[in-house]
DOBAZA-983462 format. One line per field, with one value per residue: x negated, y negated, z negated of N, C-alpha, C in turn; residue number from 0. Coordinates in steps of 0.001 Angstrom, whole numbers, plus 500000, padded with zeros to 6 digits. Atoms other than C-alpha are relative to their C-alpha. Example, Ala and Ser with C-alpha at 12.3 -4.5 7.8 and 13.67 -1.06 7.14 Angstrom:
BEGIN
nxx: 499110 500820
nyy: 501190 501190
nzz: 500000 500060
caxx: 487700 486330
cayy: 504500 501060
cazz: 492200 492860
cxx: 499100 500770
cyy: 498800 498910
czz: 500000 499270
num: 0 1
END
This chain:
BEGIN
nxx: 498730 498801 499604 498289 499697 499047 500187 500358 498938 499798 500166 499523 500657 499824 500767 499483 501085 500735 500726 500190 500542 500408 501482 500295 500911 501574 500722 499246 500916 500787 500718 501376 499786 501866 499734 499068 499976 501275 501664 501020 500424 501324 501368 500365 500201 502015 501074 499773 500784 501713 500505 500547 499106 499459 498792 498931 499174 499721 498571 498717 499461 500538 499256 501047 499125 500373 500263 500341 501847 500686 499014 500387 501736 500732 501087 499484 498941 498698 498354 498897 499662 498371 499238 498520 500629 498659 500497 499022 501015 500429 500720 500047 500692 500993 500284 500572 499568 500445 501453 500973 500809 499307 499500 499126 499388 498929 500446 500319 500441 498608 500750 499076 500488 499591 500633 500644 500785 500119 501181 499864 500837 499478 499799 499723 500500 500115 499187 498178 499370 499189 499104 499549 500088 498756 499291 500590 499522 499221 499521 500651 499200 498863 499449 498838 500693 501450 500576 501193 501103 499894 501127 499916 500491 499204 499100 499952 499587 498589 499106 498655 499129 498488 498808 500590 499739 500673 499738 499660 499226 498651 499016 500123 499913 501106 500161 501110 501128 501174 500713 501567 500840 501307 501910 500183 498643 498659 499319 498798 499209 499182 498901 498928 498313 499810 499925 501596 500529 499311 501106 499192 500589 501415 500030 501445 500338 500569 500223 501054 500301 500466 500380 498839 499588 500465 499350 499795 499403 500357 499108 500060 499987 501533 499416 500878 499959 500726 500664 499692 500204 501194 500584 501113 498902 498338 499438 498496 499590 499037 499178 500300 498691 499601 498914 500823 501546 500170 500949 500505 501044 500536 500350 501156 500618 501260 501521 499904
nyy: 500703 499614 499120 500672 500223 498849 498688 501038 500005 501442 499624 501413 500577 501269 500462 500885 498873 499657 500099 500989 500733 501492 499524 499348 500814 499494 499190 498784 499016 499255 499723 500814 498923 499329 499004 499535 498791 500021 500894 499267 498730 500339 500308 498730 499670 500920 499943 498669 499899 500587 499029 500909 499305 500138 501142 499345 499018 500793 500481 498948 499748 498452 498734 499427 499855 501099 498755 500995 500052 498903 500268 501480 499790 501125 500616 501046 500901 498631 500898 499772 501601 500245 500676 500322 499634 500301 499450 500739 500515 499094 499259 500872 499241 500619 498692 500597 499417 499089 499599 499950 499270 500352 498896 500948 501191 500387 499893 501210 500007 500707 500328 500078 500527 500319 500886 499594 501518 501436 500008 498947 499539 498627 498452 499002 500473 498924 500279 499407 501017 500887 500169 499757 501227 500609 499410 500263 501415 499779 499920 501236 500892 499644 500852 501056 501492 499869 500832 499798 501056 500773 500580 500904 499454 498632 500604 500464 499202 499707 498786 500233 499333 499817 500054 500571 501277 500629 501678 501201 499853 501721 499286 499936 498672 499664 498483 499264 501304 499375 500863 499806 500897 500088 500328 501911 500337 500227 498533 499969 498540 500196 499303 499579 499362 499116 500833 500491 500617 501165 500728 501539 500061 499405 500819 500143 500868 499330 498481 499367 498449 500047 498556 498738 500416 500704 501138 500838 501043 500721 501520 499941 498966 498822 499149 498492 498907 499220 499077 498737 498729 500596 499211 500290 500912 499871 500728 499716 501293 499912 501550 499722 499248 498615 499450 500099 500008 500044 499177 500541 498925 500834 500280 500404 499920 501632 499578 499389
nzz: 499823 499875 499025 499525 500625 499898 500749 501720 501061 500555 500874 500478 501462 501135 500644 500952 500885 499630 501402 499421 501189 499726 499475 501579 500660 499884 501192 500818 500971 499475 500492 499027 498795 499887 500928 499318 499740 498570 500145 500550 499402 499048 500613 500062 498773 499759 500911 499293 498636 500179 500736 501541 500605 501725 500070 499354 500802 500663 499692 500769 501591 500658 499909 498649 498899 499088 499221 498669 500223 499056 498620 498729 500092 500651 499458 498392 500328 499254 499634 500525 501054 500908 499480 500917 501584 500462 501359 501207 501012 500847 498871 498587 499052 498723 498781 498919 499066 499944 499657 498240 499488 498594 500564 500951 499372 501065 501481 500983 501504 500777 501365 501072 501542 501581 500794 500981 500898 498802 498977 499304 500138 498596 501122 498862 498470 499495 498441 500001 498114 500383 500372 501313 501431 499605 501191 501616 500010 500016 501154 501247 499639 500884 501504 500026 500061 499060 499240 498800 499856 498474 499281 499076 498531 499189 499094 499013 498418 499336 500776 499061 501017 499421 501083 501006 500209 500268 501023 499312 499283 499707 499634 499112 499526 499615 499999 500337 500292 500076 500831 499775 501717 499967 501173 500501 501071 498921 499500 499509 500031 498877 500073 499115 500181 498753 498533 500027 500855 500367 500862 500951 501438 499900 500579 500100 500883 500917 500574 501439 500804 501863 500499 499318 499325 498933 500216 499454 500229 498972 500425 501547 500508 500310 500405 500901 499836 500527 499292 500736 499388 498860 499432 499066 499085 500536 501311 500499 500339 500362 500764 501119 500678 499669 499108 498201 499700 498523 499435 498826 499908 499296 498050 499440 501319 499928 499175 498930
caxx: 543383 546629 549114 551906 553770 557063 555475 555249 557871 559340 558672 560216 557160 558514 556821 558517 556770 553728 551354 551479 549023 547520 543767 542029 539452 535811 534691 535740 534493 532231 530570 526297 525751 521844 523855 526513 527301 525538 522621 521727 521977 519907 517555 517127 517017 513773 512524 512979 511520 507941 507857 507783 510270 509825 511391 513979 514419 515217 518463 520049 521732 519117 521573 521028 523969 521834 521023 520138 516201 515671 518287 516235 512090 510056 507679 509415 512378 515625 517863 520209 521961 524867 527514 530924 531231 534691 534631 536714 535017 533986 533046 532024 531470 528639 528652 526009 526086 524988 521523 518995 518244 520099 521597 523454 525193 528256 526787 526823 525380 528215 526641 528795 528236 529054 528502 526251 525335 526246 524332 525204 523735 524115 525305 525854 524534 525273 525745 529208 530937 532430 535725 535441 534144 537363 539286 537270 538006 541050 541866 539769 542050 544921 544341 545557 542838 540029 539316 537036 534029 534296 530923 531248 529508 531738 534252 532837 533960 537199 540032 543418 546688 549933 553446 552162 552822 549952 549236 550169 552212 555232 558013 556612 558375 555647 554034 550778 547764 544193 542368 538795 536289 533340 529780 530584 533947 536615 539391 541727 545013 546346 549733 551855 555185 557355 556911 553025 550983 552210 549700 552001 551670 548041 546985 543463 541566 539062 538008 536257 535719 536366 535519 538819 540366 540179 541430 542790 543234 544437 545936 546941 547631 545776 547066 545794 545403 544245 541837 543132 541379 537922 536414 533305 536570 539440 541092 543921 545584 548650 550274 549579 553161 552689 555815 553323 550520 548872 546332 543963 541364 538213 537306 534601 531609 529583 526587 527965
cayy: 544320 544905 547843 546896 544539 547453 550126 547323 547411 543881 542787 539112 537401 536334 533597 532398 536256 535057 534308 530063 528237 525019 525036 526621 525273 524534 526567 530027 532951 535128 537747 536750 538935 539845 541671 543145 546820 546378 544364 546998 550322 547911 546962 551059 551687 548942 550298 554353 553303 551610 554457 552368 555289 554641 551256 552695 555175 552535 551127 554564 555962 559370 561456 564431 564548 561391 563367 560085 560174 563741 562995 560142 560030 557645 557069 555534 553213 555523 553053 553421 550186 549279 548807 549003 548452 549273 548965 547164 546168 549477 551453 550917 552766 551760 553649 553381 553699 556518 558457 558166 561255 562076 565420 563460 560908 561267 561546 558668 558382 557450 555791 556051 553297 552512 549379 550005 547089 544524 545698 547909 551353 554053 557484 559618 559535 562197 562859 563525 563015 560140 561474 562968 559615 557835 559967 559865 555733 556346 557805 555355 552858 554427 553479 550006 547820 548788 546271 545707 543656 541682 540541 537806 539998 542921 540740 539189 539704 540302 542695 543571 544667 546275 545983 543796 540820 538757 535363 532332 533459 530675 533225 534053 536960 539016 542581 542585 539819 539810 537999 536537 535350 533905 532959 529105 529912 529306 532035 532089 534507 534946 536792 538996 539402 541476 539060 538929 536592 533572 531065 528084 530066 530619 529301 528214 526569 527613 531438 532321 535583 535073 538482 541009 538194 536583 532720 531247 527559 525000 521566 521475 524935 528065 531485 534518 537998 540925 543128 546988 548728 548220 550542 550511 549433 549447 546610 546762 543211 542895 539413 538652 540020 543030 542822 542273 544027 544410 547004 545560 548118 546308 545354 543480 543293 539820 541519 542588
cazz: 589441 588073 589264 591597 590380 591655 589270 586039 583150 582847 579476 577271 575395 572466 571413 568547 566762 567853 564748 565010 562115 561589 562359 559561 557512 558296 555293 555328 553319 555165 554310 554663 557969 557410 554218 555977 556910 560325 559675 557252 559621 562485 559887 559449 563073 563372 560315 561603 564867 563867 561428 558058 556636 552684 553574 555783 553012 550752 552441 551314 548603 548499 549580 551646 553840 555375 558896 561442 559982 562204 564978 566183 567317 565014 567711 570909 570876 571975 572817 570254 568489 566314 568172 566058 562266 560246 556887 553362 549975 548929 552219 556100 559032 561669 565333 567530 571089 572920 572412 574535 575205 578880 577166 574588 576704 574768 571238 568930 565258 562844 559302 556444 553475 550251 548195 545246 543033 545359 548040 551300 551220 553935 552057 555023 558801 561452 565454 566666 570623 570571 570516 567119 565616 567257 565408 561881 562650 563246 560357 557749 559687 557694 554169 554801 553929 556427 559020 561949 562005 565064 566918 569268 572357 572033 573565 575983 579731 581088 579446 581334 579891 581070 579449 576667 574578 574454 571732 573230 575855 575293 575846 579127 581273 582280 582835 582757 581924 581859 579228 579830 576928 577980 576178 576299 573781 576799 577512 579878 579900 583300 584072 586363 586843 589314 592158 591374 589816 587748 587663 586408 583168 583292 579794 578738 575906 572940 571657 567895 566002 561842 560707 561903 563782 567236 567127 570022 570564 573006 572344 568626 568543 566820 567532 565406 566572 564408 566058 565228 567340 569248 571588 574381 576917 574716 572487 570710 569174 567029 565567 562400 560923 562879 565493 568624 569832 573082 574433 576797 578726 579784 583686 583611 580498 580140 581591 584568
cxx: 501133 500991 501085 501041 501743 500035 500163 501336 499878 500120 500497 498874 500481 499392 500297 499281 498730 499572 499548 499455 499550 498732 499502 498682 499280 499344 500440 498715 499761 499067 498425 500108 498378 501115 500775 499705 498871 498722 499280 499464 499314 499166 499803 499899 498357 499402 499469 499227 498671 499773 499716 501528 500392 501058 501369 501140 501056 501750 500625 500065 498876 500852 499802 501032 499469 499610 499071 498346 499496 500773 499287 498248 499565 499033 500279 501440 501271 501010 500940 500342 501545 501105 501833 499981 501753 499896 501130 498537 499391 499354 500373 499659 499640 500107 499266 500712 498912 498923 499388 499792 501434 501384 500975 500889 501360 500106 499845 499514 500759 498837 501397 499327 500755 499278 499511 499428 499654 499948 500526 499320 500914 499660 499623 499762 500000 500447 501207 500343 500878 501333 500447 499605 501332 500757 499919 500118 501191 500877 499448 501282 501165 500158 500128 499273 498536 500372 499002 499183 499668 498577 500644 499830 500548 500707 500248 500439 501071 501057 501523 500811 501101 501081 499831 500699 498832 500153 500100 500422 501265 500941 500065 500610 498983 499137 499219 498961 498787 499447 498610 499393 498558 499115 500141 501732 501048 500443 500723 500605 500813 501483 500496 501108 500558 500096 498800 499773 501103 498967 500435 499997 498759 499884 498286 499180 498605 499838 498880 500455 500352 500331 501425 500758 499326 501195 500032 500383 500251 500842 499546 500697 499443 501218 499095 500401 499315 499383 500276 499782 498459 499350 498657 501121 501303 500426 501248 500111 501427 500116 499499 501598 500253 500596 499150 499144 499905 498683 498924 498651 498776 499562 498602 499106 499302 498697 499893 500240
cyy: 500810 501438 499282 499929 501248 500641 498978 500119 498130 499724 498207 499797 499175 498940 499529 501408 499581 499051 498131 499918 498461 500050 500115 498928 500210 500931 501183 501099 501151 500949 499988 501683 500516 500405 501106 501710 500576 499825 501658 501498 499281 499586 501405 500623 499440 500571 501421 499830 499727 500712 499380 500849 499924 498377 500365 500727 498806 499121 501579 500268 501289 501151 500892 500561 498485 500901 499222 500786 501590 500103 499060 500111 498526 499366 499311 499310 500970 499033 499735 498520 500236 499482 499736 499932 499847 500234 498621 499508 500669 501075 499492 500891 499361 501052 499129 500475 501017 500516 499821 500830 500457 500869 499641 499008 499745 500075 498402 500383 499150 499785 499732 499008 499532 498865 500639 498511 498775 500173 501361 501229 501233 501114 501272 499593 501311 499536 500758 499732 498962 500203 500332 498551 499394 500561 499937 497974 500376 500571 499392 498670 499812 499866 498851 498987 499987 498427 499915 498687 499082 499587 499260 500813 501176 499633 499340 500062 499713 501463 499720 500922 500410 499942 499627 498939 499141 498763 499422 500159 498774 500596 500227 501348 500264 501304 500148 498450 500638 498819 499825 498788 500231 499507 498551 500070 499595 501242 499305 501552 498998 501445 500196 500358 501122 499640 500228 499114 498843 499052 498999 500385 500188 498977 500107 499459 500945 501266 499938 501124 499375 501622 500962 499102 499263 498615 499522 498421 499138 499139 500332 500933 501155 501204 500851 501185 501155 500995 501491 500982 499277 500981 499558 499329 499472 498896 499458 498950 500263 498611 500131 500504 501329 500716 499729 500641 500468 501041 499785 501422 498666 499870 499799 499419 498867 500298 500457 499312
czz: 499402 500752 500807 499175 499944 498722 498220 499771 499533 498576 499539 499117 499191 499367 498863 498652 499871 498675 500334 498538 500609 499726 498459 499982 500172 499010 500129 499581 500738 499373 500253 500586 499370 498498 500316 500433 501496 500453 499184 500721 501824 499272 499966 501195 500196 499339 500129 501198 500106 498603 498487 499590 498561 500050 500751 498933 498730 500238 500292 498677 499688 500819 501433 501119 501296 501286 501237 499847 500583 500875 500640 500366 499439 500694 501205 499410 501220 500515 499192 498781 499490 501138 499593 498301 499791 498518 498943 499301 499363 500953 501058 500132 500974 501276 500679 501405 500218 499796 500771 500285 500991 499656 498875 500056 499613 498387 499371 498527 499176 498626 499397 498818 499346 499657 499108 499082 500876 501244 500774 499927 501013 498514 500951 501241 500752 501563 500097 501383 498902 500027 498797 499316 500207 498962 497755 500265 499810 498428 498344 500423 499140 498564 500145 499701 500561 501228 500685 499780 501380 500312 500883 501564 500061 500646 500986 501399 500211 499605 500768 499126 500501 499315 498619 499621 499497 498874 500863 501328 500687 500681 501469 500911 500933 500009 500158 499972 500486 499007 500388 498841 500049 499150 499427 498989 500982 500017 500747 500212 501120 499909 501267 499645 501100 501072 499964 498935 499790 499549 499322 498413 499578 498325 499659 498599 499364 499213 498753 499596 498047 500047 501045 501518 501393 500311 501565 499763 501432 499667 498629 499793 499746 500245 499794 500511 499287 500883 499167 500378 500978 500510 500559 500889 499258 498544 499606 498979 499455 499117 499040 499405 500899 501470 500948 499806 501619 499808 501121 500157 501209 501385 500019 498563 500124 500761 501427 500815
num: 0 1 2 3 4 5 6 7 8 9 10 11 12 13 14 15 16 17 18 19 20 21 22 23 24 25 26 27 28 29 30 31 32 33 34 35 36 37 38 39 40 41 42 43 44 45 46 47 48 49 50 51 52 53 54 55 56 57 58 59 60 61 62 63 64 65 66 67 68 69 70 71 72 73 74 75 76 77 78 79 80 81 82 83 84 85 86 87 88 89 90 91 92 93 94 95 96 97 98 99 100 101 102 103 104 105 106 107 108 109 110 111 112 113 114 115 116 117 118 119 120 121 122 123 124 125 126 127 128 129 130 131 132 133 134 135 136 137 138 139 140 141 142 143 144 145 146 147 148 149 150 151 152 153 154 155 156 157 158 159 160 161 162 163 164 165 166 167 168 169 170 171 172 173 174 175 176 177 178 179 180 181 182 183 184 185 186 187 188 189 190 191 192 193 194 195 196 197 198 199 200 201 202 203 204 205 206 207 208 209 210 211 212 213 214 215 216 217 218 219 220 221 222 223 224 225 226 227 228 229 230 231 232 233 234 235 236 237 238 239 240 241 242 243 244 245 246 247 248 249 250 251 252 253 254 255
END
């Protein structure tokens, strides 16, 4: 829940900033996913784990800063999956989540790739805590045309936000939300103010993923949010022109 509403910073949602379009077009340009930065370092996880290594080897570049292929055991299944991808038209970074092994519980395996003749190809693969990969994101973030790969099931659940300006708000005064975005494509964004809750603005409708973005809709309106930040709890949203963003830390995960 929320902190007291006392301790909250009253805040004006502008809505007239807030990124308004007119529903986009059934067609858009995707990149195919079984090609994609992700697909290719979980196709090298399956292919690493049932020990078929010359094919494994094959979705890299050669190079010998690769490090995953003796960080991981070829003979049991470790747990370890893709779980973030950030990447442009010329390089991506994949993080899994944690190791399996108990001793590692804050270690992830960062994959570095490069296009090469079309075609994804892991260059570089190493373990790191997860707060140094944050950081090595963090700063790929900064040349200006990186972007996040959105999955549908990182977002699932329930995400809460304090002193924020959420999309589709409708110039609501208000100090803290919680967004929820379930499996069947419904969200609802609820809101507090400094009295408490406000459910008269509670708003509701339709949730999709196109690649960086997350599309709200309800009636005959779409609002766009760029995703600029994605953690294991942590997601960070900004308008499309920039002047908004919101920080939400997650509560509650689809599985839980």
């Amino acid at each position: 829940m929320p902190s007291p509403p006392s301790k909250l910073v009253v805040v004006l949602l502008l809505f007239t900033v807030i990124s308004w379009r007119e529903p986009l077009p059934a067609a858009e340009k995707r990149e195919d996913a079984a090609q994609s930065p992700r697909a290719v370092v979980a196709r090298w996880l399956e292919l690493h784990r049932t020990g078929k290594r010359d094919q494994a080897s094959a979705l890299t570049t050669g190079s010998p800063n690769h490090r995953a292929d003796v960080l991981l055991s070829s003979k049991r299944d470790t747990g370890v999956r893709v779980a973030r991808s950030l990447g442009n038209e010329r390089a991506a970074a994949v993080v899994t989540n944690s190791r399996g092994d108990a001793r590692d519980a804050q270690e992830v395996l960062l994959f570095w790739l490069v296009r090469r003749d079309g075609a994804w190809r892991i260059n570089k693969s190493d373990s790191f805590k997860r707060a140094v990969v944050d950081e090595r994101l963090r700063g790929f973030l900064e040349a200006g045309d990186v972007r996040w790969h959105v999955q549908r099931d990182q977002l699932l659940g329930s995400w809460e936000a304090q002193a924020c300006l959420p999309p589709g708000s409708d110039g609501i005064t208000a100090c803290a939300s919680q967004l929820q975005l379930d499996k069947h494509n419904r969200y609802r964004l609820k809101f507090w103010g400094p009295g408490g809750a406000v459910p008269a603005y509670d708003a509701q409708g339709k949730w999709r993923i196109a690649s960086d973005k997350i599309l709200l809709s309800r009636q005959d309106r779409n609002y766009e949010c760029v995703v600029t930040w994605l953690g294991d709890d942590q997601l960070a949203i900004e308008s499309a022109d920039g002047r908004i963003r919101a920080v939400y830390e997650r509560t509650i995960a689809a599985h839980e």
